[in-house]
N, C-alpha and C positions, 0 to 999 in steps of 0.2 A: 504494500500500500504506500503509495507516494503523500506527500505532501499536498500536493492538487488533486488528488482523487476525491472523487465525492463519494461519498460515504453515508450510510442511516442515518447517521447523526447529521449531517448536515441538506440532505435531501431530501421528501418527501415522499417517503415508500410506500403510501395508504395505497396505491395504483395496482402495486403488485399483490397486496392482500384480499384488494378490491375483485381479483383476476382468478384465486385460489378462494376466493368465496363464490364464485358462478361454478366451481366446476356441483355437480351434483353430491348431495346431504353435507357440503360444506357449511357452517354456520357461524362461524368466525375465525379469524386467521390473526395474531398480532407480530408484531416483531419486537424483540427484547434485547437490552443489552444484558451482558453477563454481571451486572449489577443491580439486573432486576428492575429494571429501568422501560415504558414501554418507548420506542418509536415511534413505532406506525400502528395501526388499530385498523381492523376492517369496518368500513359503513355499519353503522346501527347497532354498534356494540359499545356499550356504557364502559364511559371512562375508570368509573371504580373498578367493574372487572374486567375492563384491559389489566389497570395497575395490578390487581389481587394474581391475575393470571402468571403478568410477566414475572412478580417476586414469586410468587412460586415454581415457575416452569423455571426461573434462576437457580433456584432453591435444588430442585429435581436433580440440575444439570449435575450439580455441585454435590448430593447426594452418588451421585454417577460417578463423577471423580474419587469421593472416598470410599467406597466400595470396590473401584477397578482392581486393587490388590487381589481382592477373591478370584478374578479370572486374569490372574498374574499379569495383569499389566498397569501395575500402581501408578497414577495420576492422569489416568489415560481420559481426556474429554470424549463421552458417548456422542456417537455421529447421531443416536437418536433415540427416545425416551416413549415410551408406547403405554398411554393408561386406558385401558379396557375398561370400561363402565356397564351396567345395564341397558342396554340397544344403542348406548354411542360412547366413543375412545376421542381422544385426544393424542392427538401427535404432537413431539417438539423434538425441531433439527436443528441441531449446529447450521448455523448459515454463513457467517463470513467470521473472519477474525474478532473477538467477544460481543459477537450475537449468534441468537437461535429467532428461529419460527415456532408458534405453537398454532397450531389448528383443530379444530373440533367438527366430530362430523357427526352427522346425526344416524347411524349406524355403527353396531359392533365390527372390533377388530378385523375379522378375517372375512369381510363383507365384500362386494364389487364397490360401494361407494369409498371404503377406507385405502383400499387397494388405488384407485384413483386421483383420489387425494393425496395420497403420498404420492404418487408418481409425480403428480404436478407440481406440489410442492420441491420433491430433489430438483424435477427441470427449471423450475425459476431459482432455487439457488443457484444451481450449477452455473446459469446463462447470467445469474446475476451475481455471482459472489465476491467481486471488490466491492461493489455498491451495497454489498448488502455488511459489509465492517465496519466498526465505528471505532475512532480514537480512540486513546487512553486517558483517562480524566485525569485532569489534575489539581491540584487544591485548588481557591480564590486566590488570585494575587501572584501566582506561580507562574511561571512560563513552562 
């Protein structure tokens, strides 16, 4: 990531969550930083649980990290976090350098709608993934 790269944080990425909520039993899609931070928010999804979503899908990622030890690869960031619910799951992927995507579909895990959803979502990281990374924060005042 360069210096002039545009970046989550500094772009306006609601377009692509906007994109990953048309596909079918899509119901919201946000983009997060790895501090639990939202981005971008899909249309019609209340700002409280963007926020509740993103600190906890942070939360998930970072549980993923302290667990990788058990399948011997300690500190290893999951490419991706799959919560199976009663007739719908939640996906959340690593997207670019300290973000993830989380999306919600309105169908269980091993469904054609969840199957879909996921595809679309890895193709828009993939095709998006500098834009989809945001800086490193640094205090007030700091350079």
């Amino acid at each position: 990531m360069t210096e002039n790269q545009p970046t989550a944080d500094t772009v306006d990425m609601t377009w692509v969550l906007n994109r990953l909520k048309e596909e079918q039993g899509v119901l919201h899609a946000v983009l997060l930083s790895s501090e639990g931070l939202v981005l971008a928010a899909s249309d019609g999804l209340e700002r409280a649980v963007a926020e509740r979503t993103a600190a906890n899908a942070s939360g998930a990622f970072s549980i993923g990290r302290g667990i990788s030890e058990f399948a011997e690869t300690e500190g290893a960031t999951p490419n991706k976090i799959i919560i199976d619910l009663p007739g719908n799951c939640i996906l959340v992927f690593g997207a670019g350098h300290r973000t993830a995507v989380a999306v919600s579909v309105a169908a269980e895990m091993t469904s054609k709608e969840a199957v879909v959803a996921s595809a679309a979502t890895i193709k828009a990281i993939k095709g998006l993934r500098p834009s989809l990374s945001a800086r490193e924060r640094t205090a007030y005042g700091t350079s």
